[in-house]
Residue, then its C-alpha position, 0 to 999 in steps of 0.5 A: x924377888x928371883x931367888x937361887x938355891x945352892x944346896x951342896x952336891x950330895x942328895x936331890x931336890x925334892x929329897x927322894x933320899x933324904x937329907x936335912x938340908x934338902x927337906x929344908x929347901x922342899x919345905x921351902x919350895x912347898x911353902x911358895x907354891x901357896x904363897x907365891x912370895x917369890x920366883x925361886x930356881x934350885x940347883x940339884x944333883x940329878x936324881x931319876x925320882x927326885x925329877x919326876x916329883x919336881x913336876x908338881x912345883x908350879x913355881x920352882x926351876x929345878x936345874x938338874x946337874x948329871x955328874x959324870x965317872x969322869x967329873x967325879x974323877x977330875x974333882x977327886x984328883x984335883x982335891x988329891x992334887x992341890x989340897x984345897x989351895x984351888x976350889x974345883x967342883x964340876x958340880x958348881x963348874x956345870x950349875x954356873x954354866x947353865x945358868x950363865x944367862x940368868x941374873x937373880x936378887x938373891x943367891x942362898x948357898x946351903x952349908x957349902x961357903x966355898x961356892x960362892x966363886x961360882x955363884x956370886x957374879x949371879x946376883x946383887x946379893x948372896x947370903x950362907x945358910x949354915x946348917x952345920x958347923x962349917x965356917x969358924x976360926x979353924x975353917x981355912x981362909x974363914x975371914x976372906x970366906x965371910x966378907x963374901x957374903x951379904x949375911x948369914x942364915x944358922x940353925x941354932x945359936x950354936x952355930x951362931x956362936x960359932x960363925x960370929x968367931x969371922x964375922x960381926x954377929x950383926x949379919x948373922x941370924x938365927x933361924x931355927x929349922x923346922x917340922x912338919x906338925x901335920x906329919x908329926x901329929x902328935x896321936x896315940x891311938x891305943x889300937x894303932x900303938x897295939x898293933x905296931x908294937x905286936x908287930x916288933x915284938x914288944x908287949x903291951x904295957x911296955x916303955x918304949x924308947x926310940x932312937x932315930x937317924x943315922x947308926x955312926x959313932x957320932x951319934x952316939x948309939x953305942x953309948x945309948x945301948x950300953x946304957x940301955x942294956x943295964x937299965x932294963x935289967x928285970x925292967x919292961x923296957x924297950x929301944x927302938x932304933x930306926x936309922x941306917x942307911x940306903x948305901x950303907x957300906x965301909x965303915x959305918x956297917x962296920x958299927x952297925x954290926x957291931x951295935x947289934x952284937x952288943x944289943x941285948x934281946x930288948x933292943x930292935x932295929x928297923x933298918x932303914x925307914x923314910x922320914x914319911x913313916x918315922x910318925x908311926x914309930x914315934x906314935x908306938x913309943x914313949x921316950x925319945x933319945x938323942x944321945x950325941x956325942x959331937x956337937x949337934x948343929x940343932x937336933x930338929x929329931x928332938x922337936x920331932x919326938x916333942x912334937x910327937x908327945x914323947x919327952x926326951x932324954x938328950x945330951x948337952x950337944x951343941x945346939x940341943x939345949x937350946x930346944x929342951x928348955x923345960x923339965x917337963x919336956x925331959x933331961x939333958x945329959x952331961x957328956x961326960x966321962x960318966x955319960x953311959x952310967x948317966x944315960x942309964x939313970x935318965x932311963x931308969x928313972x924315966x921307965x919308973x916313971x912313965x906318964x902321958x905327957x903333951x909335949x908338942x904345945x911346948x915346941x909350937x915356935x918351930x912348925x914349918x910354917x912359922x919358919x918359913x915366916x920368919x925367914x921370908x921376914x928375914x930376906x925381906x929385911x935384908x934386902 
């Protein structure tokens, strides 16, 4: 089959920045260098280093689109302007104009349900993978959207639910995202985690727990320092926190100085890491923590903490309890109005009660390869 990926105009393809989506559709593409199931064309903001690595995908077309000040500009004014009554978007206007001599089988949009006006007249079929929340009940014109599309792709059972509020659940599958096991290894090499943790400061015989993605309110970081701050109290703990941002600005770097003023000696910052060197990170520490506060599509950072033999402390996020299902693998915590002095109870007691815990065996279904199986089922079922 002839197959075209739309992922929205935000990070490039490879992902040289980044980003859960265009991971998604690299992992795709790698997969169909060694199987080569299918003829695949990827529409991508235009990126310097993301073009360079591209040569290395034999069979993938990635089409470049370079957006102008003045499109950038035209699509702001018209959003100003118009207040979605009209989709406009010189992203979708200049994709649809290159490929204007090109028929597929299949159209895959990424989390954008609105480009189908631009991109249905160039295929047989056109279906809508949603890696966030972004067509229900409230979506504006969600029922006309939906009927649109041929089936739907969600990440969780969550999203599920919530798409099945427009549309029959009958077209809508859920296919978990998935990772790497060959980068997320699992190991803890006793000389590696000495070192690294020297090299941030903690002592040996530490118990370490990490944080790792973005530093917004979201995601509730300020809640999980708060927390974090009370438990160590006369404890020999640490928290590691790996996220920020390459553009950080505005808003968001207002709450990143703001964690690190209320941050108390134990916890450490990393900054900004690619997602290549998080392993390393993951192998110094002991316990994974996602402590969000919105509802999370899925949390594939907690099968990366899983995978990495950490147990986690996690809230009851959207899509998140459908990954930590056992005890053993860790807790989920109530998102509550006692959420801080709960996610200081789940630290205590897992700081008092460290253990080496395979974990990864636990959340096998989700390697990469397995859902690049599952979703070459689905469209071959589909079709």
């Amino acid at each position: 089959m002839k197959i075209l990926l739309v992922p929205p105009c935000i990070l490039p393809v490879p992902a040289a920045k980044g980003g859960a989506i265009e991971n998604t559709i690299e992992s795709i593409i790698k997969y169909n260098e060694i199987n080569k199931d299918h003829e695949y064309t990827v529409v991508s903001i235009y990126d310097e280093k993301a073009a360079n690595l591209s040569k290395k995908y034999k069979y993938t077309d990635i089409e470049y689109i370079k957006l102008t000040i003045i499109d950038k500009i035209l699509n702001k004014l018209m959003g100003t302007f118009f207040f979605d009554k009209i989709i406009f978007d010189m992203y979708c206007i200049k994709a649809k104009r290159k490929l204007k001599n090109r028929s597929f089988d299949l159209v895959i949009i990424h989390n954008r349900p609105h480009y189908y006006k631009y991109f249905k007249p160039l295929s047989k079929q056109i279906a809508l993978h949603l890696h966030n929340d972004k067509l229900n009940k409230d979506t504006k014109n969600a029922r006309k959207i939906a009927k649109q599309y041929d089936y739907f792709f969600s990440v969780s059972n969550y999203i599920k639910r919530k798409t099945s509020e427009v549309i029959s659940e009958s077209k809508i599958e859920t296919l978990y995202n998935g990772v790497d096991f060959d980068l997320f290894q699992g190991t803890k090499n006793e000389l590696r985690r000495k070192k690294n943790r020297a090299e941030l400061g903690i002592p040996e015989g530490s118990t370490v727990f990490l944080y790792t993605g973005r530093l917004v309110a979201a995601k509730g970081v300020f809640e999980l320092i708060k927390a974090f701050n009370k438990a160590s109290i006369n404890r020999d703990i640490y928290l590691v926190i790996v996220g920020g941002s390459k553009n950080e600005a505005g808003s968001d770097l207002e709450y990143q100085k703001m964690l690190k003023k209320v941050a108390n000696e134990k916890v450490i910052f990393s900054g900004y890491v690619e997602h290549s060197e998080l392993p390393k990170y993951e192998e110094l520490s002991d316990i994974g923590v996602v402590p969000s506060l919105f509802e999370e599509p899925f949390g594939k950072v907690v099968i990366e903490h899983l995978a990495s033999n950490n147990r986690v402390i996690v809230s009851d996020a959207g899509g998140i309890p459908e990954i930590v299902r056992d005890l053993e693998q860790g807790v989920i915590v109530n998102r509550n109005d006692d959420f801080i002095d709960n996610l200081c109870l789940a630290i205590i007691d897992f700081s008092d009660n460290n253990m080496i815990y395979t974990a990864r065996e636990t959340v096998r279904e989700f390697e990469i390869d397995k859902f690049n199986y599952k979703r070459l089922k689905i469209i071959n079922k589909r079709k």
